[in-house]
Backbone atoms as SQL, in Angstrom:
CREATE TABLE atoms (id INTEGER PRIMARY KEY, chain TEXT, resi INTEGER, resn TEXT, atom TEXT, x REAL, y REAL, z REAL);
INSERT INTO atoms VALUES
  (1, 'A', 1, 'UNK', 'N', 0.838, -1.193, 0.000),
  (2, 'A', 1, 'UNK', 'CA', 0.000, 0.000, 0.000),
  (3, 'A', 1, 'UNK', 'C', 0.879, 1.251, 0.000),
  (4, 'A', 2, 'UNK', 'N', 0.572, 2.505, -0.302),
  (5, 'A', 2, 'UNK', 'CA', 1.322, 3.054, -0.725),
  (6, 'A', 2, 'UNK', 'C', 0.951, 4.468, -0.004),
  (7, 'A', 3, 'UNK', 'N', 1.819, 5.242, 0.412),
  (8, 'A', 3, 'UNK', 'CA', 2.032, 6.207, 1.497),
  (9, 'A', 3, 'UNK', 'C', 1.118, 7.573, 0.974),
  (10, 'A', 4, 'UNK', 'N', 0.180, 7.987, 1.823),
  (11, 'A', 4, 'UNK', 'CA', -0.419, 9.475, 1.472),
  (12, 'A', 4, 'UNK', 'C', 0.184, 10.422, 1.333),
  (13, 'A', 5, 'UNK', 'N', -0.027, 11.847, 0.296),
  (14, 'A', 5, 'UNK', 'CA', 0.846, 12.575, 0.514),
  (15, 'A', 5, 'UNK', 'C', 0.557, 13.663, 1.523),
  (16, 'A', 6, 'UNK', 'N', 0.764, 14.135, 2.516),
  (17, 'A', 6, 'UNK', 'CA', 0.941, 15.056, 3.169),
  (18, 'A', 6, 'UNK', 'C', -0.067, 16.310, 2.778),
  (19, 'A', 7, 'UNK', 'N', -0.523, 16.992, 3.868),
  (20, 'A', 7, 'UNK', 'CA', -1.915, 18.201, 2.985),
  (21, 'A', 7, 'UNK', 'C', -0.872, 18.953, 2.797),
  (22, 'A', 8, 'UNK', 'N', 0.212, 19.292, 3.375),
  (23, 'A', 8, 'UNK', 'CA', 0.561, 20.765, 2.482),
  (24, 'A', 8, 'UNK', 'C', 1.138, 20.241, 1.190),
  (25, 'A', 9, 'UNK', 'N', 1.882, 19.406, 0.950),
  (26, 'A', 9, 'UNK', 'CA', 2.069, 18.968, -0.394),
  (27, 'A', 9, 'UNK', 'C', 0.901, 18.941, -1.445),
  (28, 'A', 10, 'UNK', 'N', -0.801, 18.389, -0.905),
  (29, 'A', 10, 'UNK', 'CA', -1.403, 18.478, -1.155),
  (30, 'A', 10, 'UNK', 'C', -2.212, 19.991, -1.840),
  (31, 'A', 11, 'UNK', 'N', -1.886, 20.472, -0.794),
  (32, 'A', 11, 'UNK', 'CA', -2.324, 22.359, -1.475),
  (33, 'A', 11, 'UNK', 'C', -1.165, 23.045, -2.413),
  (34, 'A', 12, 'UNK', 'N', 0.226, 22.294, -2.705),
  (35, 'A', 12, 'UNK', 'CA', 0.845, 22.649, -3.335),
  (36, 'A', 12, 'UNK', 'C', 0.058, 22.461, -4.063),
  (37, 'A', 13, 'UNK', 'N', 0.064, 20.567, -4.769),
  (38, 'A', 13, 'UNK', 'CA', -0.346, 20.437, -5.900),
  (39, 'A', 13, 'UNK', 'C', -1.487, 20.671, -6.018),
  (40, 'A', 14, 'UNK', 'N', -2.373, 20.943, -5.929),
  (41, 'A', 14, 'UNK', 'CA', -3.804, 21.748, -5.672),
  (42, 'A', 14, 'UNK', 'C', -3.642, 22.885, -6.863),
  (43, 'A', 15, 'UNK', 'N', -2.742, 23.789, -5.949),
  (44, 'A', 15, 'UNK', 'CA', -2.391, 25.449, -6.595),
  (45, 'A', 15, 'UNK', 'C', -1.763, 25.140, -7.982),
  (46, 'A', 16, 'UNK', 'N', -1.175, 24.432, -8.564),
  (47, 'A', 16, 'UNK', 'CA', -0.102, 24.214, -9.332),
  (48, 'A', 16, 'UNK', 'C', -1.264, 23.749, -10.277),
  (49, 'A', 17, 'UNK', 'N', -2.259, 22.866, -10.089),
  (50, 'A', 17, 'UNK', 'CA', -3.179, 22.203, -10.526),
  (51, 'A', 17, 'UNK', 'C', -4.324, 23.328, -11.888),
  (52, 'A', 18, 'UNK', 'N', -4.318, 24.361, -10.560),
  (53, 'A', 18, 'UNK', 'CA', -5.499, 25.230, -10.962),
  (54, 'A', 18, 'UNK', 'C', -5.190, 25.692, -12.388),
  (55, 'A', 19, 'UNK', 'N', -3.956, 26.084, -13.126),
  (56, 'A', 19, 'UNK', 'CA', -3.807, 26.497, -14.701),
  (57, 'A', 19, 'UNK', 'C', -3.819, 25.254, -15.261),
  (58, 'A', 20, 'UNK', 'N', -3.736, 24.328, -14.831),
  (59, 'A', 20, 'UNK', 'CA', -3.845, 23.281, -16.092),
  (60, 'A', 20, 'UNK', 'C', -5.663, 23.082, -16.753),
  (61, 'A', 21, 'UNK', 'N', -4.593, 22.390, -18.428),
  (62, 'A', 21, 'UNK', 'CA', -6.571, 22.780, -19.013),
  (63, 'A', 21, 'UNK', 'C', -6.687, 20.735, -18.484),
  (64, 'A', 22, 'UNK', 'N', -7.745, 19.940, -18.341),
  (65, 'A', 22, 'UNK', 'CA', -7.904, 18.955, -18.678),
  (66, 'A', 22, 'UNK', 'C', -6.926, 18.264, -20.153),
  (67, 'A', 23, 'UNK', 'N', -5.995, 17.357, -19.754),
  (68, 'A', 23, 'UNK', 'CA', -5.488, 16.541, -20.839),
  (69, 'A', 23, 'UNK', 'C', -6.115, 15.417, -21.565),
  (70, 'A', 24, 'UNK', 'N', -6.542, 14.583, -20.650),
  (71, 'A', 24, 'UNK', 'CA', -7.542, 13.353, -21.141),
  (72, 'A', 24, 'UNK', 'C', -9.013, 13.411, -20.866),
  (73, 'A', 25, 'UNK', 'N', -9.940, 13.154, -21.876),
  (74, 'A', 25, 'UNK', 'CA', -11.097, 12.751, -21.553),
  (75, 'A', 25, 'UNK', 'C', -11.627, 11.493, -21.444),
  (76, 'A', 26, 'UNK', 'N', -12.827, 11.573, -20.622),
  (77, 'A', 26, 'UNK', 'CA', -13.033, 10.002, -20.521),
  (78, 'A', 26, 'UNK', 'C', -14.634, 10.202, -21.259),
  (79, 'A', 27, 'UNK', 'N', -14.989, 9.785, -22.512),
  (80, 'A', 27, 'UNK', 'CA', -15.872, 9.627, -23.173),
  (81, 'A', 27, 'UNK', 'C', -17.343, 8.901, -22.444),
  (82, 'A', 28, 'UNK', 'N', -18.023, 8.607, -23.527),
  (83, 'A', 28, 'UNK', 'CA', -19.019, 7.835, -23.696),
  (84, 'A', 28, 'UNK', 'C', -18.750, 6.317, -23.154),
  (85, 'A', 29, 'UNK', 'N', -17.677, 5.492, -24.261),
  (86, 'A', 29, 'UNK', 'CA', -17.485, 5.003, -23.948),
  (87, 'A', 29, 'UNK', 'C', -16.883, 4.724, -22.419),
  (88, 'A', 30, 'UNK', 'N', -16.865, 5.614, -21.295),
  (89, 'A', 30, 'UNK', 'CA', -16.350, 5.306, -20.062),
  (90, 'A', 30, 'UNK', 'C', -14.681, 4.828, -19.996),
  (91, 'A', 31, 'UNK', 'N', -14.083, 4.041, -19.324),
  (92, 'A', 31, 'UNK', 'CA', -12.948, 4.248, -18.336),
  (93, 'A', 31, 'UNK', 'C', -12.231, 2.946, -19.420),
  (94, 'A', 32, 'UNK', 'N', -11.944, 3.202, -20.501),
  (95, 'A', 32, 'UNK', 'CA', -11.883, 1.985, -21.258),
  (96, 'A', 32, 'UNK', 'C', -10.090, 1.709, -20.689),
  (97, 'A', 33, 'UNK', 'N', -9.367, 0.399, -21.324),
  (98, 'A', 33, 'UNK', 'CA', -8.242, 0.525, -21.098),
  (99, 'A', 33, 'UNK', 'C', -7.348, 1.280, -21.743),
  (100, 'A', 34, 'UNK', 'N', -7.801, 1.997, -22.788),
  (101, 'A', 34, 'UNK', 'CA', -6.827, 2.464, -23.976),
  (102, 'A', 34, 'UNK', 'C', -6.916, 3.724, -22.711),
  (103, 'A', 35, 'UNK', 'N', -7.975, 4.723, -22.519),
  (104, 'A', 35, 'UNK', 'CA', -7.978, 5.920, -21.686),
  (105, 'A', 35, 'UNK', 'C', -7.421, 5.596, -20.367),
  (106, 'A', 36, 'UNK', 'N', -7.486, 4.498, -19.653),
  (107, 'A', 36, 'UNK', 'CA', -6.132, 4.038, -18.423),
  (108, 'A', 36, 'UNK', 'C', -5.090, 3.839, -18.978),
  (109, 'A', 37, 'UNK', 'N', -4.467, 3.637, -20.431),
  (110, 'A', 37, 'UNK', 'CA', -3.325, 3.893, -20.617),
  (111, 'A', 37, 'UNK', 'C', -2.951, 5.331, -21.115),
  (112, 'A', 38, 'UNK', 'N', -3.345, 6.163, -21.847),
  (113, 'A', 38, 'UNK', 'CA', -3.520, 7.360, -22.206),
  (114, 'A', 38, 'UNK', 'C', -3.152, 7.970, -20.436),
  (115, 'A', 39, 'UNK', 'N', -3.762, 8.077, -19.487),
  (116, 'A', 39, 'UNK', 'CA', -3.759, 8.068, -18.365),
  (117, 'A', 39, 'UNK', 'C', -2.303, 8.022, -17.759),
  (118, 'A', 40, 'UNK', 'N', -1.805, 6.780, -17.855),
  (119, 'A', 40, 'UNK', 'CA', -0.982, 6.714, -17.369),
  (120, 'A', 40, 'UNK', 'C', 0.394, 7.106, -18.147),
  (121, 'A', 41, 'UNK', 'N', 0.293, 7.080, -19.407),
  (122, 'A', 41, 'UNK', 'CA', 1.434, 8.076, -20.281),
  (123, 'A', 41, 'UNK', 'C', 1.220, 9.289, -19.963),
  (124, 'A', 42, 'UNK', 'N', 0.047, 10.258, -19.540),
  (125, 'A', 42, 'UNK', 'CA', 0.060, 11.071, -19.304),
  (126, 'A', 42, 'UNK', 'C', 0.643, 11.524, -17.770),
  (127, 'A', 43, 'UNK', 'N', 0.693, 11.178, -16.941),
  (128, 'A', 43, 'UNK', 'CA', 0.920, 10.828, -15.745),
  (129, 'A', 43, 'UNK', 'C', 3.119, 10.861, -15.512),
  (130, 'A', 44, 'UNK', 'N', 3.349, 9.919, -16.247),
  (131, 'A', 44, 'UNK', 'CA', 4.478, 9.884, -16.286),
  (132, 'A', 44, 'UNK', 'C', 5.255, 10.663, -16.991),
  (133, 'A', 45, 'UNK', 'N', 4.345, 11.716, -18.346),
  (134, 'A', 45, 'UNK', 'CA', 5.093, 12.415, -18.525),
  (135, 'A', 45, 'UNK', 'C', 5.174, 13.640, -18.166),
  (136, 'A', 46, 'UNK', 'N', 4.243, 14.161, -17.000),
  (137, 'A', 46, 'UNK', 'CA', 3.888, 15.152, -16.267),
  (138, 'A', 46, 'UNK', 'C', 3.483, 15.338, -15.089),
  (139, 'A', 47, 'UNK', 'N', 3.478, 14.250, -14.319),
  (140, 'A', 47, 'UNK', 'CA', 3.352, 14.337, -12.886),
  (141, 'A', 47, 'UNK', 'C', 1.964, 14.006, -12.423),
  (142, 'A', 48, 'UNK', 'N', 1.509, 15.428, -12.854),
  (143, 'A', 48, 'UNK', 'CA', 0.290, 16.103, -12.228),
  (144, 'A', 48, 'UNK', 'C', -0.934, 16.924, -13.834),
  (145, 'A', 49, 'UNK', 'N', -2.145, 15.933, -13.674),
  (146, 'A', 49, 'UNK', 'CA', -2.868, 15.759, -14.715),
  (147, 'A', 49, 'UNK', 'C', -4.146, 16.601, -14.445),
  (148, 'A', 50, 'UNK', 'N', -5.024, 16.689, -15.688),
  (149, 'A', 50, 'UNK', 'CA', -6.719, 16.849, -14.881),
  (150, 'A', 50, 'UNK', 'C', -7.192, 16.066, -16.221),
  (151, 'A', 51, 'UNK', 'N', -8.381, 14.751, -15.878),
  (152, 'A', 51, 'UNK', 'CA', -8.948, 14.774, -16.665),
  (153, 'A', 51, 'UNK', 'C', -10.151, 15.345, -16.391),
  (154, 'A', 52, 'UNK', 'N', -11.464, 14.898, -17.476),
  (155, 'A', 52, 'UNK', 'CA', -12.559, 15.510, -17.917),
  (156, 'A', 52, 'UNK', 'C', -13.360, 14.335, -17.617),
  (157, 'A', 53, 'UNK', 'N', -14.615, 14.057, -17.089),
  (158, 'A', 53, 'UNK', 'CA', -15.231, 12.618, -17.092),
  (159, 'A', 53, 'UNK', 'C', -16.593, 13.259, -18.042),
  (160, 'A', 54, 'UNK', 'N', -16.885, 13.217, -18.863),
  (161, 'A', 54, 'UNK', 'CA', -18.285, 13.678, -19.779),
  (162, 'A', 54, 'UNK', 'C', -18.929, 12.922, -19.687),
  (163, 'A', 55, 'UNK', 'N', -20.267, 12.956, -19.457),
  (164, 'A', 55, 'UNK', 'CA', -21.560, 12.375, -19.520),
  (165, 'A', 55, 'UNK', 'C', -21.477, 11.390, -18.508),
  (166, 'A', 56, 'UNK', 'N', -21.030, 11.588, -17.463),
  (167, 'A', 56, 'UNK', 'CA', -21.392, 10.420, -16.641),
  (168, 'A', 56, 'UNK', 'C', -21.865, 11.215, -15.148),
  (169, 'A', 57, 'UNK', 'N', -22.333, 10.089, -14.469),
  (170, 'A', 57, 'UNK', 'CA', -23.012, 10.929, -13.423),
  (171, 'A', 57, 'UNK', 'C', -22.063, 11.109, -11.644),
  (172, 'A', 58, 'UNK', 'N', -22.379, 11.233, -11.018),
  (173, 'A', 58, 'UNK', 'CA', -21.456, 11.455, -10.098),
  (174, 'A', 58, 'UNK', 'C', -20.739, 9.732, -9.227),
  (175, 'A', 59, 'UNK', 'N', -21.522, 9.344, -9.025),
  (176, 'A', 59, 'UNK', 'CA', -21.409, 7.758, -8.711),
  (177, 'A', 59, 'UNK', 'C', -20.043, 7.057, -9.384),
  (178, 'A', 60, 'UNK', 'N', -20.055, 7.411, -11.259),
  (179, 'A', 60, 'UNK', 'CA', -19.596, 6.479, -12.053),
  (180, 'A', 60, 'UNK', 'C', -18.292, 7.175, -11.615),
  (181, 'A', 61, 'UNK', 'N', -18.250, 8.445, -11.758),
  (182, 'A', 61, 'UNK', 'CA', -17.472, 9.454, -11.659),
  (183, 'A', 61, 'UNK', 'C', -15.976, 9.045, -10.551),
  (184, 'A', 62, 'UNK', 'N', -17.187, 9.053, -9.529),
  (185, 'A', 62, 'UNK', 'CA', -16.028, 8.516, -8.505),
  (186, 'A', 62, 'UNK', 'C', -15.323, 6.933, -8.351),
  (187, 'A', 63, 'UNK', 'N', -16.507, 6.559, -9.229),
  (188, 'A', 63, 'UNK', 'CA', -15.659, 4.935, -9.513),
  (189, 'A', 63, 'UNK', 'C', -14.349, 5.247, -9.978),
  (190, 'A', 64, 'UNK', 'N', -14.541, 6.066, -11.600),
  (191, 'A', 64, 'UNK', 'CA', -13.442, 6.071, -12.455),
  (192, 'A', 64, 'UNK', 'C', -12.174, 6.171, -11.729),
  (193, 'A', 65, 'UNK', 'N', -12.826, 7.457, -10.864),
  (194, 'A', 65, 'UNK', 'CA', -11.519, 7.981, -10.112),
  (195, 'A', 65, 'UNK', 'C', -10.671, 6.337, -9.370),
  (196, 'A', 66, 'UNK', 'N', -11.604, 5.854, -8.358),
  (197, 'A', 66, 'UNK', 'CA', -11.033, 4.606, -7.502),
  (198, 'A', 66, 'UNK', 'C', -10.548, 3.931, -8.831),
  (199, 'A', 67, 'UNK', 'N', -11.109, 3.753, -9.734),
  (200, 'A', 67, 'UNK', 'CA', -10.252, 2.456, -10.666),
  (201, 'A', 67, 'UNK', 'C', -8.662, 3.066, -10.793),
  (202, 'A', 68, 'UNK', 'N', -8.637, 4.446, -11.508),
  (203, 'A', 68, 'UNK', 'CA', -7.568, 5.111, -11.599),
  (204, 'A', 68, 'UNK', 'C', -6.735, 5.261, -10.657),
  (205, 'A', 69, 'UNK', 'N', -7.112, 4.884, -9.659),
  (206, 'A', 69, 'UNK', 'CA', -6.146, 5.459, -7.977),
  (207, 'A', 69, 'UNK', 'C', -5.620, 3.886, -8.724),
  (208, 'A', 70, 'UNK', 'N', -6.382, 3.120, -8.272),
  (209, 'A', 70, 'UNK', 'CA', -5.897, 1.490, -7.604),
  (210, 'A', 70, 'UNK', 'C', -5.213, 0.826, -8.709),
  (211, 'A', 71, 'UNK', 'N', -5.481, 1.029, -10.312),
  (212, 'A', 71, 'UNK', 'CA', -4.543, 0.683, -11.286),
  (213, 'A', 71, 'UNK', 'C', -3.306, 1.575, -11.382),
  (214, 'A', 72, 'UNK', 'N', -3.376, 2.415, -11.527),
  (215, 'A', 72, 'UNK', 'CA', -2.145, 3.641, -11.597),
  (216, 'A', 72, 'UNK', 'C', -1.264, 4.028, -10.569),
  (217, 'A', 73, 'UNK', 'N', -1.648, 3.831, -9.380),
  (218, 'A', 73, 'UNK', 'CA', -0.962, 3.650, -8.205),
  (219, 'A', 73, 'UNK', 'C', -0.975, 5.420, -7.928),
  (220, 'A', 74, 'UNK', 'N', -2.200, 6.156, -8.284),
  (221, 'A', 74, 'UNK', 'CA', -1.594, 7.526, -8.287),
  (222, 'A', 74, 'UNK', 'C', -2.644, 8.269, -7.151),
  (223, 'A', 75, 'UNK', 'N', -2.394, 9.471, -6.897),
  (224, 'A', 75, 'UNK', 'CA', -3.247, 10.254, -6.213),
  (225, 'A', 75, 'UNK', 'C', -4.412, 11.475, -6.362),
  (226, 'A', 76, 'UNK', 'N', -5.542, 11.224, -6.193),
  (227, 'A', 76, 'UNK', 'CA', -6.230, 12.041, -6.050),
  (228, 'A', 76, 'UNK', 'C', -6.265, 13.480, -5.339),
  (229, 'A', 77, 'UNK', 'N', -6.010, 14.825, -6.225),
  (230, 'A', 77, 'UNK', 'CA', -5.919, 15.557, -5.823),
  (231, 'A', 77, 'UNK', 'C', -7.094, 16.448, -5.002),
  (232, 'A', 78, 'UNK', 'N', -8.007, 16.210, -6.381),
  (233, 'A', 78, 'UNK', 'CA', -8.767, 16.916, -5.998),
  (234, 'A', 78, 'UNK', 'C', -10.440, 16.827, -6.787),
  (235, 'A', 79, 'UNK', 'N', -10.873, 17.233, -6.627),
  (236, 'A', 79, 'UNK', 'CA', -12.345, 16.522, -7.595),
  (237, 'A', 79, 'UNK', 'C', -13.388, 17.930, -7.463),
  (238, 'A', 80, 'UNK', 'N', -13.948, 18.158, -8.714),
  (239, 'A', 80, 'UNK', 'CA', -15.120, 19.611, -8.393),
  (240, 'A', 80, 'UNK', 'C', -15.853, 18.921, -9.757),
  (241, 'A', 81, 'UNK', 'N', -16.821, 19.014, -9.736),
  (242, 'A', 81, 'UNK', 'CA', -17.690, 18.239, -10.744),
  (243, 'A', 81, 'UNK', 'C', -17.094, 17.213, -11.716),
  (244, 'A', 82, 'UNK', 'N', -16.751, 17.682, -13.152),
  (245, 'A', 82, 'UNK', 'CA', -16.527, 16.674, -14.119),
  (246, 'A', 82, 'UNK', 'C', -14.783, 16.383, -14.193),
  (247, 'A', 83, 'UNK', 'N', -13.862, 17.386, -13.408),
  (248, 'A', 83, 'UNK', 'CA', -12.760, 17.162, -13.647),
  (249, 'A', 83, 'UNK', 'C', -12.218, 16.943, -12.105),
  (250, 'A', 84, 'UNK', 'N', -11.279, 16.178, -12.482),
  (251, 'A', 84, 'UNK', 'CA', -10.360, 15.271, -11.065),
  (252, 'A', 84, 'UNK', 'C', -8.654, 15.687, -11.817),
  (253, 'A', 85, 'UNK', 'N', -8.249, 16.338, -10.743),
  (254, 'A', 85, 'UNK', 'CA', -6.459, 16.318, -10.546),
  (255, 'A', 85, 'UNK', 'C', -6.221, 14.924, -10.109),
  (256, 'A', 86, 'UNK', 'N', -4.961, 14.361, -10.966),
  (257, 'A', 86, 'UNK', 'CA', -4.195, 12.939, -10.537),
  (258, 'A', 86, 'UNK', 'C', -2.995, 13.445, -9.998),
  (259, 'A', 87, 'UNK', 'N', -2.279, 12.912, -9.601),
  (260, 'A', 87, 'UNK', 'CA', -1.015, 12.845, -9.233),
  (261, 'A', 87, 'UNK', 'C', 0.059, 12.070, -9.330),
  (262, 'A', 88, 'UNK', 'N', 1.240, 11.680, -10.031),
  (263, 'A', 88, 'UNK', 'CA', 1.821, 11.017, -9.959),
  (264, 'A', 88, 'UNK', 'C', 3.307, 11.079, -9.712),
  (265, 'A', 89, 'UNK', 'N', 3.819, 10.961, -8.692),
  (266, 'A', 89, 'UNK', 'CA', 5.655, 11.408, -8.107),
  (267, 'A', 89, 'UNK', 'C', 6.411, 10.135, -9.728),
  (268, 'A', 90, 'UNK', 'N', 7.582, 10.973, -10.824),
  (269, 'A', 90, 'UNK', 'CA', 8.397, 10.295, -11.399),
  (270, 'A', 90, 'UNK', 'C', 8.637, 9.653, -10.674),
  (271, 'A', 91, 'UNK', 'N', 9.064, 8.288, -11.374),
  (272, 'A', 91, 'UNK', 'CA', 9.998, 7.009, -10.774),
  (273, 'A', 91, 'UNK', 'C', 11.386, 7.795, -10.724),
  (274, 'A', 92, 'UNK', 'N', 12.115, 7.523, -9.529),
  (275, 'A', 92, 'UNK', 'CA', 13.292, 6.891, -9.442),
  (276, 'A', 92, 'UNK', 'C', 14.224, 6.874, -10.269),
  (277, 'A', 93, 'UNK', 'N', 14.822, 7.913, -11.054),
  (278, 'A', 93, 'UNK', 'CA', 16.236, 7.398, -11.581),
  (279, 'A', 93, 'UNK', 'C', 17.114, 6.879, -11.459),
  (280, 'A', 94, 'UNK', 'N', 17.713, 5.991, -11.669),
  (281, 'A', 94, 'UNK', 'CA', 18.684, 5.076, -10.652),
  (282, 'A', 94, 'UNK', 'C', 19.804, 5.096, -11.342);
């Protein structure tokens, strides 16, 4: 299981959050795997994301989000209707 981040880190990325436009949407079709991979290229090549969830209702909404936490290993920043901040710390250069 994997360690929370801290609230003030949290209101960093919060603030940092607020100019970004949404990168990925999650369609009609819903939370498919191609958009969890889209997701997660997006993620790694930027940290800190927002997608868009369209047409779905609040319920599905927050599923997407839990699927996305628990496959992606990433963090929920923040959530206000259709768009959710992710989070993801780069791996490790070694």
């Amino acid at each position: 299981m994997k360690k929370n981040i801290s609230n003030n880190k949290r209101k960093e990325l919060k603030k940092k959050a607020y100019a970004l436009k949404p990168i990925i949407m999650i369609g009609q079709n819903g939370l498919t795997d191609a958009v969890i991979n889209e997701i997660d290229i997006a993620l790694n090549a930027h940290e800190l994301i927002k997608v868009r969830a369209k047409g779905s209702d609040k319920d599905e909404r927050t599923e997407y989000c839990l699927k996305i936490r628990e496959k992606l290993n990433a963090d929920i920043i923040h959530r206000i209707g259709f768009i959710t901040v992710l989070y993801r710390p780069a791996p490790e250069a070694s």
